[in-house]
N, C-alpha and C positions, 0 to 999 in steps of 0.2 A: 504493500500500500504506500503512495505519494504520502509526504506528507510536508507542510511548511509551519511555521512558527507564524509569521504574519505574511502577506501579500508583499512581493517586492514594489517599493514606491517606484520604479521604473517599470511595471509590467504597463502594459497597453488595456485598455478599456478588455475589450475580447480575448486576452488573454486569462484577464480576473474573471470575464465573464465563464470561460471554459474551464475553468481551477473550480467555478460553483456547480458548476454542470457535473463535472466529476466527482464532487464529493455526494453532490445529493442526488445522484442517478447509478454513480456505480459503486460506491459506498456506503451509503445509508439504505441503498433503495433493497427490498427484499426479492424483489423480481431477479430471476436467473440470467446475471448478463455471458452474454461470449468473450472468457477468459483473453481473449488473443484482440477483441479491442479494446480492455481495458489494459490490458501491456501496450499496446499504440497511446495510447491516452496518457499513462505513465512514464515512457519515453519520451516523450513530446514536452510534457511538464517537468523532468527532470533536465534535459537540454535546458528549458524556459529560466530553471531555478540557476542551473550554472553559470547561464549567460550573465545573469543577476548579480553576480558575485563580483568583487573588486579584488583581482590577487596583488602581490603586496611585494618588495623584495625588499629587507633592511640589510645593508654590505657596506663592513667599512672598506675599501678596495686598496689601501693602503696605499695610496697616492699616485700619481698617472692616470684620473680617470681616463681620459681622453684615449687612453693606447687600450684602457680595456672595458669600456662601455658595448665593444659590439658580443663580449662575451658572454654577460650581463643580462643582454636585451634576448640571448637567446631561449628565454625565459619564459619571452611576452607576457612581464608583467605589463596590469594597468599603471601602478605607481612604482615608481624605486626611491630611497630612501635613501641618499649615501653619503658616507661620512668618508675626510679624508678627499673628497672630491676637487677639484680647480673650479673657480667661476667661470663659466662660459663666457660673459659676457668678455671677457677680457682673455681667452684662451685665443689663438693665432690658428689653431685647425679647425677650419671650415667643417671639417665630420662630425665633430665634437660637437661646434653650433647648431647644425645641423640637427641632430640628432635634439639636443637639449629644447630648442625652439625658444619659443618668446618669452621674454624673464617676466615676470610677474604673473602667465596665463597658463604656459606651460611647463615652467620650472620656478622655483624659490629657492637662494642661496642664499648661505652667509658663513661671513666667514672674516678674519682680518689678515691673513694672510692670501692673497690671491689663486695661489695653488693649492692650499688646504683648506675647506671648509667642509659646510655638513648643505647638501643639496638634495630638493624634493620634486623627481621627475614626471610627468604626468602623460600618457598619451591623448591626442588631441580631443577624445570623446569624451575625457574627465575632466569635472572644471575643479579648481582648486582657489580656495578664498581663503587667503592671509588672513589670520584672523590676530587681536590685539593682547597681548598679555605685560604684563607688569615688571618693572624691573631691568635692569640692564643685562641680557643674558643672550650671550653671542651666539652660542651652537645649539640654538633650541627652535623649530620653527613650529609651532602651533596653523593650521589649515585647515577650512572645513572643505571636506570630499562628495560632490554633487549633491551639496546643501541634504546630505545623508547622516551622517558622522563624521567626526574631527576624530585628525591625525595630529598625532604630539611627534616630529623628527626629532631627534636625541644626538647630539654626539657630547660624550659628558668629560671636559678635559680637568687638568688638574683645578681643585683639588678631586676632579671624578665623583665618585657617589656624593660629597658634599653639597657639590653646585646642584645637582637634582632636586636634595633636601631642600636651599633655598629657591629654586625656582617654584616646586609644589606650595613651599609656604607663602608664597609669590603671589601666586596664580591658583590657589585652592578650590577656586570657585570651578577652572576648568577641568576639574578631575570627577568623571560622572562617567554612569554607565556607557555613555555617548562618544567616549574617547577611547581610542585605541591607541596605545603609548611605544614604539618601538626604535632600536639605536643602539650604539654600542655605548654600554653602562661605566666601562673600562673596568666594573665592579663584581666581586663576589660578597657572599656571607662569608667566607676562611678570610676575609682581610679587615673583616670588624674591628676589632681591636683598634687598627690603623685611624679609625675614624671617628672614633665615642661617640656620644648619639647621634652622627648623623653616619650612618653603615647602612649596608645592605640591608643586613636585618628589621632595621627600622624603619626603612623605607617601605619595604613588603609591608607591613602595619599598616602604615599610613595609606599605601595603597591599596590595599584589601580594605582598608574602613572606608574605603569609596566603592568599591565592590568590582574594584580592579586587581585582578590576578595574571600572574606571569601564565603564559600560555603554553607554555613547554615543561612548567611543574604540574598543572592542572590536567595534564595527557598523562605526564610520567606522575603518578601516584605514590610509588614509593620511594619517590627520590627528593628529599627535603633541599632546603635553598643549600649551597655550601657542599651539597654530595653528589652534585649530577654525575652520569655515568656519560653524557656526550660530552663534547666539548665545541666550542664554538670560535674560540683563538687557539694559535699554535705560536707561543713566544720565539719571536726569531725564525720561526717557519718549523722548528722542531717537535717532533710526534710526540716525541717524551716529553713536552714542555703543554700539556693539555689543560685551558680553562673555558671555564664557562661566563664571558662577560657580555654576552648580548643577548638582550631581553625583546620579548614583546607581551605588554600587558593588554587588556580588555575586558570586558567584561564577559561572564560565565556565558559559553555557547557564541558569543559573537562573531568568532576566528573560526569558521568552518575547518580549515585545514590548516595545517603543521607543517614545517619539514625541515630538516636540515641539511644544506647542497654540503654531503662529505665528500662528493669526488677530490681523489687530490688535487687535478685539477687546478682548484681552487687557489690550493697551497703554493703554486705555482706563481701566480699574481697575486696573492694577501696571501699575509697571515691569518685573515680571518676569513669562515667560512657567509655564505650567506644564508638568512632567513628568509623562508616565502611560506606565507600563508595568503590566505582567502578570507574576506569580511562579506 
C-alpha cells in the first residue's frame, strides 16, 4: 500500500486529485479491485512522491572546488552544500561560473577568504531565499528552499562547535521543526572536554529540545554521539585517522534518505566524505 505523510505542496491539482481516488476507491473501498491496476496506481504515485523530494549533498571538498564540482554534480543533486569552496563570482574558470550560475538566485556564498568559503548551490528549478539571522557569523548561510523548509549551510571554523553554540543562541528563534541543519561541524562528543559547555554534547541538547536530531544517529540506533562506527573525515587523507564531524540534523522522519558517499574515490579529492540525503 502507497502511503504519504501529507500531500507534497508541489503536487499538481490532479495529481492530489488521483492520490484521493486511490485511497478511497482502492483502499478503503470493499469492492474486489484488479490487483495489477492498483500496482499501476502505486507506481505512478510513488515516481509522483520521489519527484517530490529535494536531495541534498553537504561536502567539504577541501579546497579547489572549481577542479572538482563536475565530480560532485555526478550526483544530481537539487542542492549542494559546500564548504571549503572558492566564490565564483570572482573564480577566473568560466566552468566553474558556469556551472554555479547567478549569485544570489542560484548560488549563496561567503566566505572572507576568496578561495575558501562555505557555498549553497541550487539547480535552476529550486529557488533559494537568503533568509536574515542575527549576529556576525561568517560560514553560516540560513535559506529558505521553495518557500518549503529552511536550510541552515554550516561550515563551523575555529573555535568549531563553539561558534555553533553562539550562532543557535543567536538565532534561536530559527531552530524548529522547519529546519534542516547540515555542514561540516569540525566536531565530535570525544572532544568535549576541549570545549566546556559549549561541546558536542551540549549542542545535541539544545538541539533535540527543538526536536532536531542528527540524522545518521536516528538511522544508527545503537551508536550514541562520540561512538559512531562510520566515519565521515579521514585526517590527512589516512584510513586509520577515522572521525565523524559532519552532521545533518532535522526533524524526526523529515530526511527520507541517508547515505554516506564511502567510495575512496572521494579520498582522492577530500579528506572528507560527502553526505546526500532527501527532504
Amino acid at each position: 500500500m502507497f502511503e504519504i505523510d501529507e500531500i507534497p505542496e508541489n503536487w499538481t491539482k490532479d495529481q492530489e486529485k488521483i492520490y484521493e481516488i486511490y485511497c478511497e476507491y482502492f483502499v478503503d473501498s470493499e469492492d474486489e479491485i484488479n490487483p495489477e491496476v492498483i500496482k499501476e496506481f502505486e507506481k505512478l504515485l510513488t515516481k509522483w512522491k520521489e519527484e517530490s523530494q529535494i536531495k541534498i549533498v553537504s561536502w567539504n571538498c577541501n579546497g579547489k572546488f572549481r577542479e572538482k564540482f563536475n565530480e560532485i554534480t555526478e550526483e544530481n543533486a537539487d542542492i549542494y552544500v559546500i564548504q571549503e569552496c572558492e566564490d565564483p563570482a570572482q573564480s577566473t574558470e568560466e566552468e566553474y561560473r558556469e556551472f554555479a550560475g547567478e549569485e544570489g538566485i542560484d548560488y549563496i556564498w561567503t566566505g572572507h577568504l576568496h578561495y575558501k568559503g562555505l557555498g549553497i548551490f541550487a539547480k535552476g528549478d529550486i529557488n533559494l531565499e537568503k533568509l536574515e539571522s542575527n549576529g556576525e557569523f561568517e560560514h553560516f548561510i540560513p535559506v529558505r528552499v521553495n518557500d518549503s523548509f529552511n536550510l541552515l549551510g554550516v561550515w563551523a571554523m575555529p573555535d568549531y562547535v563553539e561558534m555553533i553554540h553562539d550562532y543557535f543562541d543567536a538565532n534561536e528563534e530559527m531552530f524548529d521543526e522547519n529546519l534542516v541543519m547540515c555542514g561540516d561541524f569540525n566536531s565530535n562528543a570525544i572532544w568535549d572536554k576541549k570545549h566546556g559547555v559549549k561541546n558536542q554534547t551540549e549542542l545535541n541538547k539544545k538541539l533535540e529540545g527543538k526536536n532536531l536530531k542528527s540524522v545518521y544517529h536516528s538511522l544508527r540506533k545503537d551508536e550514541k554521539q562520540g561512538e559512531e562506527k562510520s566515519a565521515t573525515f579521514y585526517l590527512t587523507k589516512h584510513l586509520n585517522k577515522p572521525y565523524y564531524i559532519d552532521f545533518v540534523y532535522a526533524a524526526e522522519n523529515a530526511v527520507k534518505e541517508f547515505e554516506i558517499l564511502d567510495s575512496y574515490k572521494w579520498l582522492i579529492v577530500s579528506d572528507h566524505l560527502p553526505l546526500v540525503f532527501k527532504v
